[in-house]
Backbone as ProteinMPNN parsed JSONL, in Angstrom:
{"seq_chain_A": "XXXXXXXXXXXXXXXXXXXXXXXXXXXXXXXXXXXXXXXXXXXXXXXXXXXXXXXXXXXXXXXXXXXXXXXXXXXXXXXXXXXXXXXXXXXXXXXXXXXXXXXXXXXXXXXXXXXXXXXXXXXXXXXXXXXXXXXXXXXXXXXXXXXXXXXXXXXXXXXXXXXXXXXXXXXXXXXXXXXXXXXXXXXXXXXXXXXXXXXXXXXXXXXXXXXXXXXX", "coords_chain_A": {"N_chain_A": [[-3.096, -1.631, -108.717], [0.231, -0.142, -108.448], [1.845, 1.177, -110.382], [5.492, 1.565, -111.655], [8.355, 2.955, -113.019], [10.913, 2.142, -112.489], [13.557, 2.027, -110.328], [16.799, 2.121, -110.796], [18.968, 0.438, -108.795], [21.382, -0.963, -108.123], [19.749, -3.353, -108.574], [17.82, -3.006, -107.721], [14.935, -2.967, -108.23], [11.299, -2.287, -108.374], [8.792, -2.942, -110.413], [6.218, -3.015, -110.331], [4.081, -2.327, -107.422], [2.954, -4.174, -104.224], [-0.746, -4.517, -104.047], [-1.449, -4.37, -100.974], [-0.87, -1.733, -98.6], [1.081, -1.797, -96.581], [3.708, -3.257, -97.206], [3.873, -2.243, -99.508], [4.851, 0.505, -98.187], [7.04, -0.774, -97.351], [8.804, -2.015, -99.408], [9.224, 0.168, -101.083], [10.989, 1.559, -99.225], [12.927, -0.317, -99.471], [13.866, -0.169, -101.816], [14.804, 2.521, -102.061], [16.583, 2.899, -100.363], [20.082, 2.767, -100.193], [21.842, -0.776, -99.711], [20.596, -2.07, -97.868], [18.733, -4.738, -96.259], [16.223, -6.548, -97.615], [13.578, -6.709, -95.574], [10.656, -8.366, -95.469], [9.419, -9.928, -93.824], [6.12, -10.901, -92.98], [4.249, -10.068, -94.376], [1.642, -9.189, -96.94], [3.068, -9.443, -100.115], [1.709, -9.892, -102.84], [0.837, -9.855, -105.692], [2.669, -8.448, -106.454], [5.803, -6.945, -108.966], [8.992, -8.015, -108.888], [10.586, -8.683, -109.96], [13.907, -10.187, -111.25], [15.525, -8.57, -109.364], [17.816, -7.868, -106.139], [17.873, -9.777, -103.927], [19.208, -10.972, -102.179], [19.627, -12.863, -98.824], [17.122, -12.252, -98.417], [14.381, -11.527, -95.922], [11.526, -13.248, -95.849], [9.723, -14.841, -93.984], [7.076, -16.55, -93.406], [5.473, -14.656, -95.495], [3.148, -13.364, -97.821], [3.701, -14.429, -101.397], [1.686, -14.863, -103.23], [1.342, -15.293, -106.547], [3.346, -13.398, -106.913], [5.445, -12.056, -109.462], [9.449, -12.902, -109.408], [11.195, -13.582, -110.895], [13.992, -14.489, -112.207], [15.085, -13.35, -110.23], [17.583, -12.738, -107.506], [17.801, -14.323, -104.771], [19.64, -15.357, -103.116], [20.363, -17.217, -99.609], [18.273, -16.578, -99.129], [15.214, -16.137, -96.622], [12.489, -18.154, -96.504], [10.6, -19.395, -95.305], [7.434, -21.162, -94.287], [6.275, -19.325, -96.099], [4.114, -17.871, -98.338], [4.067, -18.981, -101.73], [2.434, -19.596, -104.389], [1.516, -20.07, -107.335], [3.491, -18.659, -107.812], [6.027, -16.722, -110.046], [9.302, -17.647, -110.616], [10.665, -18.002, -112.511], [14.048, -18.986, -113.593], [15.125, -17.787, -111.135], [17.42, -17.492, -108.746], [18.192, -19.29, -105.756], [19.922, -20.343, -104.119], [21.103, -22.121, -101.284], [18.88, -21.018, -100.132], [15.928, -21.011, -97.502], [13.337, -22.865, -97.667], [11.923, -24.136, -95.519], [8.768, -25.57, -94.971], [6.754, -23.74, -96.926], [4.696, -22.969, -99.46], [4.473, -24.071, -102.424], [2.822, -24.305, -104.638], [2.027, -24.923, -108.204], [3.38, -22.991, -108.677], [6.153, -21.431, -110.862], [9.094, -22.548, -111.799], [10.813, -22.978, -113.733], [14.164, -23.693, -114.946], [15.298, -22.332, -112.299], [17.691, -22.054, -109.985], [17.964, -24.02, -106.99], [20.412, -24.571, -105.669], [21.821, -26.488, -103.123], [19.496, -26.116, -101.157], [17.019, -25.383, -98.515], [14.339, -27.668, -98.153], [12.02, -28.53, -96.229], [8.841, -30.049, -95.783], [7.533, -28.971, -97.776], [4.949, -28.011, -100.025], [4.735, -28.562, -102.898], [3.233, -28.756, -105.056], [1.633, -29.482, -108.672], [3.994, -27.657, -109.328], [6.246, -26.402, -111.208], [9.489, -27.41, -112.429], [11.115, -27.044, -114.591], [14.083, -27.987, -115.989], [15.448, -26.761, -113.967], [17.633, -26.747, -111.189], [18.838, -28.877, -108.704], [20.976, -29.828, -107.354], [22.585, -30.988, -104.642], [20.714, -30.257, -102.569], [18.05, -29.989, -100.775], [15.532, -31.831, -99.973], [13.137, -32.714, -98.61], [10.129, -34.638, -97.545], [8.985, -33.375, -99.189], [5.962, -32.789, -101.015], [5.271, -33.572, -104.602], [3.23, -34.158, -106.131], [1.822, -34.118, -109.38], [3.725, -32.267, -110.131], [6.156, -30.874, -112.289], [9.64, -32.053, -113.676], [10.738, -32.255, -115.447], [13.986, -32.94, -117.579], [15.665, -31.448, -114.917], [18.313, -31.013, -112.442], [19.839, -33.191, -110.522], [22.221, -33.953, -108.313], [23.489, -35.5, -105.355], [21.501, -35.188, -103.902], [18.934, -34.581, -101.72], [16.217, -36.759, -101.519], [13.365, -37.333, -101.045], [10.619, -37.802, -100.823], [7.193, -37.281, -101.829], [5.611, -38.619, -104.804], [3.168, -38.697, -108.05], [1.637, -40.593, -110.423], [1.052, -38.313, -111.985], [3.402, -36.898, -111.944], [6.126, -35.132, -113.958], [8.96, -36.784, -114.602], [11.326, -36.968, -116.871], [14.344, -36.733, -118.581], [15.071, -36.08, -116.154], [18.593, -35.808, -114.718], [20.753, -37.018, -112.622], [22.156, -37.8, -109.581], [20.556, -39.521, -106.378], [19.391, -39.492, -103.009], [16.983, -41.473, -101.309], [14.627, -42.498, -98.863], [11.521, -42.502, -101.276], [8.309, -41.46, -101.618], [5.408, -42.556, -103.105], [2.181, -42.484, -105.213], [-0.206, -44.659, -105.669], [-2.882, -45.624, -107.564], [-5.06, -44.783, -105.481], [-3.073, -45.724, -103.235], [-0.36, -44.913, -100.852], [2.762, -45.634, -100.745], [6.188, -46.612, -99.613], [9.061, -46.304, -101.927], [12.246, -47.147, -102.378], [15.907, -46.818, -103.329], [17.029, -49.907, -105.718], [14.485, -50.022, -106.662], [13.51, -47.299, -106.609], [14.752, -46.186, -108.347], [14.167, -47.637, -110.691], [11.693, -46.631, -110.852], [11.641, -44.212, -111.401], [14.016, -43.877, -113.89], [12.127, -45.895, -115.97], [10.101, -43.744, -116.457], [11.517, -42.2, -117.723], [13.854, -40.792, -116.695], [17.146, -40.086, -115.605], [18.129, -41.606, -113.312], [20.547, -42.118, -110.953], [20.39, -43.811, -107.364], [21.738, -43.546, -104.171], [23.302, -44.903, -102.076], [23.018, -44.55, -98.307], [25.629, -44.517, -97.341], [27.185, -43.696, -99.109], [29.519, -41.699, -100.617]], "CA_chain_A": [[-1.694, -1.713, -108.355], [1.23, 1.276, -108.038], [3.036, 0.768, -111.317], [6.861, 2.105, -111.1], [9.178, 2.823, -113.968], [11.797, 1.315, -111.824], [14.714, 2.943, -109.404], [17.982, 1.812, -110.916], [20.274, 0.975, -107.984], [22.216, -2.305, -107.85], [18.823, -4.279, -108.856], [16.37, -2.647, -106.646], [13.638, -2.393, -109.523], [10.354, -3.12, -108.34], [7.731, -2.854, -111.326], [4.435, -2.932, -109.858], [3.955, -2.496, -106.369], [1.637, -4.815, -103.888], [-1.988, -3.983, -102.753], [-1.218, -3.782, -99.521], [-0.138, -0.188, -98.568], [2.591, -1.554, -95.519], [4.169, -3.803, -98.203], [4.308, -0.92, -100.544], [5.967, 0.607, -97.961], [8.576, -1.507, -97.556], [9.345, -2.325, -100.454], [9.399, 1.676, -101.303], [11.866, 1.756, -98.251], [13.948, -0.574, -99.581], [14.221, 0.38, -103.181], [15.308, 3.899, -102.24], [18.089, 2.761, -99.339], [21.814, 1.57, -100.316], [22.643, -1.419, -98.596], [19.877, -2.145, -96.638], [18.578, -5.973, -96.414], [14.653, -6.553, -97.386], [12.808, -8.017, -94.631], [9.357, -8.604, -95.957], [8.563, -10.854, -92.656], [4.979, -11.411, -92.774], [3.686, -9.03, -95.401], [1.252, -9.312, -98.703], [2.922, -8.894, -101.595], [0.753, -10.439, -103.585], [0.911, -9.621, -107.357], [4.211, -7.568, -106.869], [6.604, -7.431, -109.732], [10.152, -7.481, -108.591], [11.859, -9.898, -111.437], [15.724, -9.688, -111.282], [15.904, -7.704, -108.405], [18.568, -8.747, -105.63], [16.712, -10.355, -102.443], [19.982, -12.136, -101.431], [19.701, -12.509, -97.75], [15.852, -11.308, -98.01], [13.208, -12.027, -95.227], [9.859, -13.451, -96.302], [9.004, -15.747, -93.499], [5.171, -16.092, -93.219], [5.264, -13.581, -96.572], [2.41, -13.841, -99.291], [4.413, -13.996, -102.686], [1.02, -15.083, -104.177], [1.644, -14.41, -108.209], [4.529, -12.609, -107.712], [6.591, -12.412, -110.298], [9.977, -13.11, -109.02], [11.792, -14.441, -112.104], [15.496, -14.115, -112.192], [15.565, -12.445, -108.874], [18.434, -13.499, -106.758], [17.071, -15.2, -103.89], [20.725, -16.442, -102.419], [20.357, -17.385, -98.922], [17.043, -15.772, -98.321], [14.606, -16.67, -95.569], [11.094, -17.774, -97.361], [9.869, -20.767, -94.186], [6.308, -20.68, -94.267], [5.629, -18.515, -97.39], [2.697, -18.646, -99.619], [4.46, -18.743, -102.838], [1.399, -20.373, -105.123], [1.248, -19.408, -108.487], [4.765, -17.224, -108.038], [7.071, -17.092, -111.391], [10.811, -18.094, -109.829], [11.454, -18.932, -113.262], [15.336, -18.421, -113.874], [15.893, -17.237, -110.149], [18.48, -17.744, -107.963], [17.517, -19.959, -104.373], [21.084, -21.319, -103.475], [21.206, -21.884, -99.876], [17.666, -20.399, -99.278], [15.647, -21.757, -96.891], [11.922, -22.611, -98.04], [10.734, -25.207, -95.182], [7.204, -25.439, -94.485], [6.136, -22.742, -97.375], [3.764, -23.791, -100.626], [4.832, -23.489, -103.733], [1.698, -25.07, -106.074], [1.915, -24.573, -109.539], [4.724, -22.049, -108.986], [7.162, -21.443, -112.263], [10.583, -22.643, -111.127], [11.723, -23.413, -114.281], [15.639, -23.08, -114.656], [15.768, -21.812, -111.119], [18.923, -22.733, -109.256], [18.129, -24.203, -106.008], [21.358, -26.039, -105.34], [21.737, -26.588, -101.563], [18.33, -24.766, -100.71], [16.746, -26.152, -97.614], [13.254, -27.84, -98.524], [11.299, -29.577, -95.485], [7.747, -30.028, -95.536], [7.654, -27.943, -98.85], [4.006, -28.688, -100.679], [5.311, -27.868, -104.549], [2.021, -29.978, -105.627], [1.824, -29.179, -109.567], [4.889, -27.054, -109.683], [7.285, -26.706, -112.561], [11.397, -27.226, -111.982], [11.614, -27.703, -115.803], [15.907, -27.776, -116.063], [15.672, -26.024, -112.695], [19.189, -27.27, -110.277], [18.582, -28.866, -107.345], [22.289, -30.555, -106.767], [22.577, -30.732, -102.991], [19.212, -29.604, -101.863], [17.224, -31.468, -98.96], [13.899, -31.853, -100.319], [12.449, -33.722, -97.24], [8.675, -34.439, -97.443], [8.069, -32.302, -100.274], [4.952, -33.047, -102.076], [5.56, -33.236, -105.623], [2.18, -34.713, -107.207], [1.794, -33.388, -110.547], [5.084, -31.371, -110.471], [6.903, -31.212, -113.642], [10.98, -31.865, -113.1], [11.634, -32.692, -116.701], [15.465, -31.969, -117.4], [16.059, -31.093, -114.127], [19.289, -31.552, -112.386], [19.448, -33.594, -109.139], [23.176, -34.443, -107.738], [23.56, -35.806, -103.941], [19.984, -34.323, -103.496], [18.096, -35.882, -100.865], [14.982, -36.486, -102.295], [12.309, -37.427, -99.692], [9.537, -36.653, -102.125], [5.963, -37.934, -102.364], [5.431, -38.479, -106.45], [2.351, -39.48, -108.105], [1.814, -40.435, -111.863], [1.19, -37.145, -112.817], [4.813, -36.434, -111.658], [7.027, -36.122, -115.008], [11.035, -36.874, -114.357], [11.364, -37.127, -118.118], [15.002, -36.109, -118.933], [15.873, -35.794, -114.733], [19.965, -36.464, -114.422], [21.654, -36.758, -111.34], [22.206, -38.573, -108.056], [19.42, -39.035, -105.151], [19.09, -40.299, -101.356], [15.772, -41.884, -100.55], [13.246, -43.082, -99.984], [10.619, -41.571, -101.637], [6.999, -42.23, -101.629], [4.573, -42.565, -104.372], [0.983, -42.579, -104.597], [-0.824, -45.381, -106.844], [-3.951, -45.985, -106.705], [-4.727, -44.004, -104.095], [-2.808, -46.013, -102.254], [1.131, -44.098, -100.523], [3.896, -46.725, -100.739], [7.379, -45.937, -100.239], [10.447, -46.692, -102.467], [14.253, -46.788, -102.786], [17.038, -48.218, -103.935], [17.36, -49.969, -106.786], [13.243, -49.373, -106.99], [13.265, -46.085, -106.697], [15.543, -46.336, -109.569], [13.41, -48.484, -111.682], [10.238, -45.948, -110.78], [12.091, -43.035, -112.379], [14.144, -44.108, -115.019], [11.138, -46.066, -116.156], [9.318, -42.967, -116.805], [12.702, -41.057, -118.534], [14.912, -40.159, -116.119], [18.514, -40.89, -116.0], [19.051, -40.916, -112.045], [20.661, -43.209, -109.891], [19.495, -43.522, -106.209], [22.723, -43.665, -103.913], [22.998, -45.414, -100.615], [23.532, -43.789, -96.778], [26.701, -44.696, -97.083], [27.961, -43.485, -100.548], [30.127, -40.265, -100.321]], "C_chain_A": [[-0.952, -0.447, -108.76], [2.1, 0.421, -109.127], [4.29, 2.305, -111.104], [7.867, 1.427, -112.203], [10.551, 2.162, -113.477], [12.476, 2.153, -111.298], [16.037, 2.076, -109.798], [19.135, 1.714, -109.372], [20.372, -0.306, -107.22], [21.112, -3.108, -107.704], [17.811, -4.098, -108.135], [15.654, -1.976, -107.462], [12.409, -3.118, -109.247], [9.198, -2.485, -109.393], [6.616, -2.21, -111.177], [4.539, -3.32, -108.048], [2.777, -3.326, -105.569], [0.343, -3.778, -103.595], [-1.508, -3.112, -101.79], [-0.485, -2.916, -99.041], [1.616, -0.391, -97.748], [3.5, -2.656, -96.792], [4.683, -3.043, -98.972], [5.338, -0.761, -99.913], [7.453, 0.178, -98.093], [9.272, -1.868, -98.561], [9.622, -0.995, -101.279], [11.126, 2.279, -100.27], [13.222, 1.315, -99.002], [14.704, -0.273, -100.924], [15.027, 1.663, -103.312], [16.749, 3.792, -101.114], [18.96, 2.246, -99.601], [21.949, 0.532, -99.065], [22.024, -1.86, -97.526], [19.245, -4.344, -97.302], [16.486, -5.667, -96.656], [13.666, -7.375, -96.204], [10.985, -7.368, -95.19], [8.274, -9.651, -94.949], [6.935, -10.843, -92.495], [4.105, -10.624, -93.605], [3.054, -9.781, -96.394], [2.021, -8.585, -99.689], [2.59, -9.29, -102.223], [0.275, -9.416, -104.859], [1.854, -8.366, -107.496], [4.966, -7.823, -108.248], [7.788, -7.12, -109.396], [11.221, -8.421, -109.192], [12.657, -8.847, -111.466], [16.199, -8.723, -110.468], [17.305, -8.666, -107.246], [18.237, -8.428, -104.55], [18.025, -10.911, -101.839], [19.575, -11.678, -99.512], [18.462, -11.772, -97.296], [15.442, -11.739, -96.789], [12.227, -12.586, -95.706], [9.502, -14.305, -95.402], [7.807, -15.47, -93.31], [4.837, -15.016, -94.388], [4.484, -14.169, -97.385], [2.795, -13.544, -100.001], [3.371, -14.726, -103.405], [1.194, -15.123, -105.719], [2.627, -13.719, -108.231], [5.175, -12.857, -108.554], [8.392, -12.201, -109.841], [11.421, -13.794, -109.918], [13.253, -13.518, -112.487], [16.011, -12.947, -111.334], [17.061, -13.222, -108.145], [18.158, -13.35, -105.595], [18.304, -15.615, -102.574], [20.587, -16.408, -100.733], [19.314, -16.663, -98.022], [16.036, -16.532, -97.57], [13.047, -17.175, -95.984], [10.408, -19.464, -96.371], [8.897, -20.077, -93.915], [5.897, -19.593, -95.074], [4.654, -18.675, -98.157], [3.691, -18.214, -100.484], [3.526, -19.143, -104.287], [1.453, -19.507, -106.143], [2.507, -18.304, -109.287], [5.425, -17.643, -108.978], [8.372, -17.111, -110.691], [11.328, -18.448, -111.109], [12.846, -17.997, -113.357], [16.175, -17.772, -112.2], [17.129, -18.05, -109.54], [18.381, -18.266, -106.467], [18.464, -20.726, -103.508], [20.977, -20.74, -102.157], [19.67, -21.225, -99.41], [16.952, -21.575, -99.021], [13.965, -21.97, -96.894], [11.363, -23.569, -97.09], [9.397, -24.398, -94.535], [6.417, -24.556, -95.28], [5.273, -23.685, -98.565], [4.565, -22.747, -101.948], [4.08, -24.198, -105.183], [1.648, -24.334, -107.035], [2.941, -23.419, -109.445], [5.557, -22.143, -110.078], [8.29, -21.099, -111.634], [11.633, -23.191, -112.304], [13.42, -22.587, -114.698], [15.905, -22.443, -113.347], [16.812, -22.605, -110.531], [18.783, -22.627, -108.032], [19.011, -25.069, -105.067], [21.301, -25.004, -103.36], [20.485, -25.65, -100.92], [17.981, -26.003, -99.54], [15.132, -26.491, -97.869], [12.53, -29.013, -97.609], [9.89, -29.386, -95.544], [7.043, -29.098, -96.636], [6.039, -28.713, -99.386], [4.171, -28.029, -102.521], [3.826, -28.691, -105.208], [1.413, -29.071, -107.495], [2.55, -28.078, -110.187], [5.866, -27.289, -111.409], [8.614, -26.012, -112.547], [11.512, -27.446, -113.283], [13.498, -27.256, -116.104], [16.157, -26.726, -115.28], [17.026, -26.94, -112.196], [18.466, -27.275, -109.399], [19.969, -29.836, -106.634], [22.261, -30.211, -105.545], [21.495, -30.437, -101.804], [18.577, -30.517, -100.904], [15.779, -31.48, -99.497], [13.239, -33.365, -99.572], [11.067, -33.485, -96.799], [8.395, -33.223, -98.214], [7.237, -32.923, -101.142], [5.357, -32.496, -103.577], [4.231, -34.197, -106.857], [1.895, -33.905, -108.069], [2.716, -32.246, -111.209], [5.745, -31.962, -111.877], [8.705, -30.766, -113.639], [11.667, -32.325, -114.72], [13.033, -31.811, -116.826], [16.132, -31.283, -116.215], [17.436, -31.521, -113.609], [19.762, -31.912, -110.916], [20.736, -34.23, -108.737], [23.32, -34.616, -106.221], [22.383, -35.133, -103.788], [19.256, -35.411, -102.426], [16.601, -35.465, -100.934], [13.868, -37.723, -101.795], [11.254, -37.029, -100.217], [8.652, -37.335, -101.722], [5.947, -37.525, -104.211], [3.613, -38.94, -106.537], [2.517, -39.723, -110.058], [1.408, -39.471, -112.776], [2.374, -36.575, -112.772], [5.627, -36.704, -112.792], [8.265, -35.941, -114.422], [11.223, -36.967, -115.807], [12.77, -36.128, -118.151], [16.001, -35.608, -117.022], [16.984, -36.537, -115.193], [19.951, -36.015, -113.26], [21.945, -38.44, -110.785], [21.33, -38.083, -107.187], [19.874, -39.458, -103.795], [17.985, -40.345, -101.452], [15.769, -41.905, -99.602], [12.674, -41.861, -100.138], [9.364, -42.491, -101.748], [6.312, -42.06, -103.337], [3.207, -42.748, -104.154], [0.336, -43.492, -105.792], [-2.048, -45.788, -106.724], [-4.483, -46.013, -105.732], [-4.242, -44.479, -102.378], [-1.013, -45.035, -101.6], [1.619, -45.487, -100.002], [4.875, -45.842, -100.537], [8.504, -46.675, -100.644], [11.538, -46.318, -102.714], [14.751, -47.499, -102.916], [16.649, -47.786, -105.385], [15.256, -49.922, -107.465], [12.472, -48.23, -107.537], [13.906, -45.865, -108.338], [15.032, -46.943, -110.957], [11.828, -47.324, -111.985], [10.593, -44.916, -111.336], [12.612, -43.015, -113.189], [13.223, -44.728, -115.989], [10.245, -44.808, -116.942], [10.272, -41.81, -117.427], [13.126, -40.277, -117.893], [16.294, -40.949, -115.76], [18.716, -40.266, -114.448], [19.585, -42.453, -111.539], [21.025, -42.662, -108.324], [21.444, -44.109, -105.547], [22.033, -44.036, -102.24], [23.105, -44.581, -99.428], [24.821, -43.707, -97.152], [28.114, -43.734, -98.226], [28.615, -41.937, -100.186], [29.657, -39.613, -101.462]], "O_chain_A": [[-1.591, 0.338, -109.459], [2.782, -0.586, -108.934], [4.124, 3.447, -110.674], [8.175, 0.251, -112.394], [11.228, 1.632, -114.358], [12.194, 3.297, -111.653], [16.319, 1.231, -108.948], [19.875, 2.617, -108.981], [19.805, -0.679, -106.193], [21.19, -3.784, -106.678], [16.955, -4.955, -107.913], [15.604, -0.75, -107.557], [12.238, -4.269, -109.65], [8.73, -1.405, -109.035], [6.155, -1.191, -111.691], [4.979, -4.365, -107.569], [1.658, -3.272, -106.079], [0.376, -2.651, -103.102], [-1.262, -1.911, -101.678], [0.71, -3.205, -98.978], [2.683, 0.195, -97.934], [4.238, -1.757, -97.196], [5.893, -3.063, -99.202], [6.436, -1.233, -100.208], [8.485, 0.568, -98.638], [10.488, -2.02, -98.445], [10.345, -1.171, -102.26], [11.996, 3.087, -100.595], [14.226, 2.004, -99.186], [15.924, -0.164, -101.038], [15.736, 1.946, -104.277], [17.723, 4.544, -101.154], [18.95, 1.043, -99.341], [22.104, 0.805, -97.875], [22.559, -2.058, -96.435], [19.399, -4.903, -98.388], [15.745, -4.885, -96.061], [13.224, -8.524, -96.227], [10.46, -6.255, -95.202], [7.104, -10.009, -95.083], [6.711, -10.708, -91.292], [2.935, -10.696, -93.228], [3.555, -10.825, -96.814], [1.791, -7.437, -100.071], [3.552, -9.248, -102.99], [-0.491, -8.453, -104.83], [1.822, -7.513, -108.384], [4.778, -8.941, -108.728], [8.011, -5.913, -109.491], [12.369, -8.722, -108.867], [12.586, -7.623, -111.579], [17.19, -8.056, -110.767], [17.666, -9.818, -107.488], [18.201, -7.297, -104.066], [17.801, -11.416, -100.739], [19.333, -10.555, -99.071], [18.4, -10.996, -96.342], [16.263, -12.545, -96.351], [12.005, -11.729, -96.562], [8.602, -14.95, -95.939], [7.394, -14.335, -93.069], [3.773, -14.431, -94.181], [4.753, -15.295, -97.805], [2.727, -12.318, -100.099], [3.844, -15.377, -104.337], [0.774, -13.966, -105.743], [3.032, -13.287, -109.31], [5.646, -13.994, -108.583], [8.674, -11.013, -109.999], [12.404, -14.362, -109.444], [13.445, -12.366, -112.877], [16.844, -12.057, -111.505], [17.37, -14.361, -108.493], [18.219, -12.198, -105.165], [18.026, -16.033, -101.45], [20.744, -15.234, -100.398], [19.341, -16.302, -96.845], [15.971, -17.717, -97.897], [12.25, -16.292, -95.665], [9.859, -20.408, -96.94], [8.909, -18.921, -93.492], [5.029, -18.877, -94.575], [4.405, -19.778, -98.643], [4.273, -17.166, -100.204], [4.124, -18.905, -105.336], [1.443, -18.29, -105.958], [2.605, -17.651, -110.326], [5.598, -18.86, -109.048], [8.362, -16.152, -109.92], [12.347, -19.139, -111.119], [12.893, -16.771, -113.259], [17.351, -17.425, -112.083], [17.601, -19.107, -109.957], [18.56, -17.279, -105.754], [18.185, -21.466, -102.564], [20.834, -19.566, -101.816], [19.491, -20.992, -98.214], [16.988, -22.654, -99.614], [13.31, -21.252, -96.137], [10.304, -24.056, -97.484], [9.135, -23.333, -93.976], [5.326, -24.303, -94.768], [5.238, -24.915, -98.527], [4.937, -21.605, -102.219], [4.545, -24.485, -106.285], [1.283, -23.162, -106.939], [3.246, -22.972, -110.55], [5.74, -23.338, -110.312], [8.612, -20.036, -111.105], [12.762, -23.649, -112.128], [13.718, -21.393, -114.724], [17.011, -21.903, -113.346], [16.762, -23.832, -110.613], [19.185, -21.596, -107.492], [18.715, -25.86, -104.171], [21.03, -23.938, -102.809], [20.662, -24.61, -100.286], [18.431, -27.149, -99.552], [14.468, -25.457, -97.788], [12.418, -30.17, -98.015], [9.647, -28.209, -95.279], [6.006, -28.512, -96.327], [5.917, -29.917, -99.164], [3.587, -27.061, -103.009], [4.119, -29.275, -106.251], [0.775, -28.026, -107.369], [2.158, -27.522, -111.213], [5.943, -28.145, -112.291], [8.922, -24.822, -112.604], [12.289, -28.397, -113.368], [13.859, -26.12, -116.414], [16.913, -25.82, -115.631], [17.377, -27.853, -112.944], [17.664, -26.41, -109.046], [19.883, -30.424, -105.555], [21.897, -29.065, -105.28], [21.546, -30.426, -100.574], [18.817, -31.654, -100.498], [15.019, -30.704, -98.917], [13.012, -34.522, -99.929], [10.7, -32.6, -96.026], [7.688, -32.273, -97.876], [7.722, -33.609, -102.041], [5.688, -31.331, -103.798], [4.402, -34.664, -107.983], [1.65, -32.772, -107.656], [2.6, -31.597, -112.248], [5.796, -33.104, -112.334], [9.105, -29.603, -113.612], [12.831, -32.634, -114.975], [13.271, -30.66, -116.46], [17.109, -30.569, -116.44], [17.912, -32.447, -114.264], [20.055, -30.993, -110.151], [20.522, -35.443, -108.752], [23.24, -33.497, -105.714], [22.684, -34.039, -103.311], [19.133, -36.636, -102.429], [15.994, -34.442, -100.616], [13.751, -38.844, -102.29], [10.911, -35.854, -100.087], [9.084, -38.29, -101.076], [6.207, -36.433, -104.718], [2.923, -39.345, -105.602], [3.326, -39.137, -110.778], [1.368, -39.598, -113.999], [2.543, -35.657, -113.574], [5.998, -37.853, -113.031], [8.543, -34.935, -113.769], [11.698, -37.986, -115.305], [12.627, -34.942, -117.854], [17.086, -35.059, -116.827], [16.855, -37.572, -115.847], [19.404, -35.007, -112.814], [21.948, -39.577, -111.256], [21.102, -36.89, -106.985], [21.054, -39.806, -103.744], [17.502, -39.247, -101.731], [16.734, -41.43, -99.003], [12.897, -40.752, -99.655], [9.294, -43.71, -101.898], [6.763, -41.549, -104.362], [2.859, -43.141, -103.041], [0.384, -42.993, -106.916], [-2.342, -46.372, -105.681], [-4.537, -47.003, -105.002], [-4.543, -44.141, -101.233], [-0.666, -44.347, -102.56], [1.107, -46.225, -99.161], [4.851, -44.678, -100.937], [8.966, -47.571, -99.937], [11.831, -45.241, -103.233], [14.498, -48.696, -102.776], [16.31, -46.774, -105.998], [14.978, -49.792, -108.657], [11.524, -48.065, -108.305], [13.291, -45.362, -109.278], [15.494, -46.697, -112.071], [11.137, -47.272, -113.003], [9.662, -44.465, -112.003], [12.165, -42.142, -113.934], [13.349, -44.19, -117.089], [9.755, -45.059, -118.043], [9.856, -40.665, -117.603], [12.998, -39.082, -118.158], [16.428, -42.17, -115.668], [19.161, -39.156, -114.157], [19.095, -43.564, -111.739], [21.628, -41.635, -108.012], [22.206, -44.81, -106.213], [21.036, -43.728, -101.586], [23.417, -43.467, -99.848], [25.187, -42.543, -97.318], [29.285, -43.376, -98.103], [28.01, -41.165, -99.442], [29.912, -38.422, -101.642]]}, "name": "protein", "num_of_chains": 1, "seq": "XXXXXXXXXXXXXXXXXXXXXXXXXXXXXXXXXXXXXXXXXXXXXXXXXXXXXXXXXXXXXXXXXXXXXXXXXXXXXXXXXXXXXXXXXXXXXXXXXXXXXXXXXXXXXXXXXXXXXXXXXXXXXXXXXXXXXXXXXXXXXXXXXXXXXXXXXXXXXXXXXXXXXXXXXXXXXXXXXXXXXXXXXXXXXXXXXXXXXXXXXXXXXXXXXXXXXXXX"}
């Protein structure tokens, strides 16, 4: 990898550059241009370091953020549908309003990340970690969350469309949800809501309550 003492200029510090030479590029491009937006549309960066940089308004659709480290980047309203993100550090970033459907984010480090209102359809987070990550407002619709760890997390009007399983901790989750959500027990997939859903997560130490269609 292309290590890089950094380029000071309004958070465009990338560390360690990817592998992949057109990646480099771009990410060489954008580090050195005022004012320019990153589009990273379909690129490896895979084991980049660009923690605390500012992505607002990035590209990454179809982007490999394999391992990147990514941690207290600001993320705000960036494009990341269909991303490999597996293994990427997000801890502490910034994801309001960004739009992650259809990407993977297994075992990813999301703790403290703030994804209030992010858009999350078809998301596979499958042993992720939101530990006192924000997800107030967020759509998390059909996101796999078996073996994810959401302890302390913070879940207000969230619509939370999840698959769980009992490796899933909520331990310490507050908020408000919308169901249903599924669960997997014995390898069988049920789904619950309501005052169920409510019983299946406080139960296991979380302080949420599940809110109706109707509830404003």
């Amino acid at each position: 990898m292309i290590t890089l003492s950094g380029i000071p200029d309004g958070g465009r510090i990338v560390k360690v550059f990817p592998v992949d030479a057109q990646a480099t590029a771009a990410l060489n491009e954008w580090s050195t241009v005022g004012d320019s937006l990153l589009d990273a549309a379909g690129l490896d960066l895979s084991g980049a370091d660009i923690s605390g940089a500012d992505l607002a308004n990035g590209l990454f659709t179809d982007s490999i953020l394999r391992n990147v480290n990514l941690s207290g980047a600001d993320l705000y309203r960036s494009h990341l549908e269909g991303a490999e993100l597996d293994g990427a550090n997000l801890s502490g970033a910034t994801l309001v309003k960004a739009v992650l459907d259809e990407s993977s984010l297994g075992y990813a480090n999301l703790d403290r990340a703030d994804l209030g209102s992010s858009e999350m359809w078809a998301v596979d987070a499958q042993g992720a970690s939101f530990r006192h990550a924000k997800l107030d407002g967020a759509g998390l619709l059909g996101v796999k969350l078996q073996g994810a760890n959401l302890s302390n997390a913070s879940v207000q009007q969230t619509s939370f469309q999840v698959v769980m399983d009992e490796h899933t901790v909520v331990t310490g989750l507050t908020g408000t949800v919308f169901g249903p959500a599924s669960v997997t027990e014995g390898g069988e997939l049920r789904e619950i809501t309501g005052v169920e859903l409510e019983v299946w997560l406080n139960s296991r130490g979380a302080h949420v309550r599940v809110l109706s269609p109707q509830s404003p």
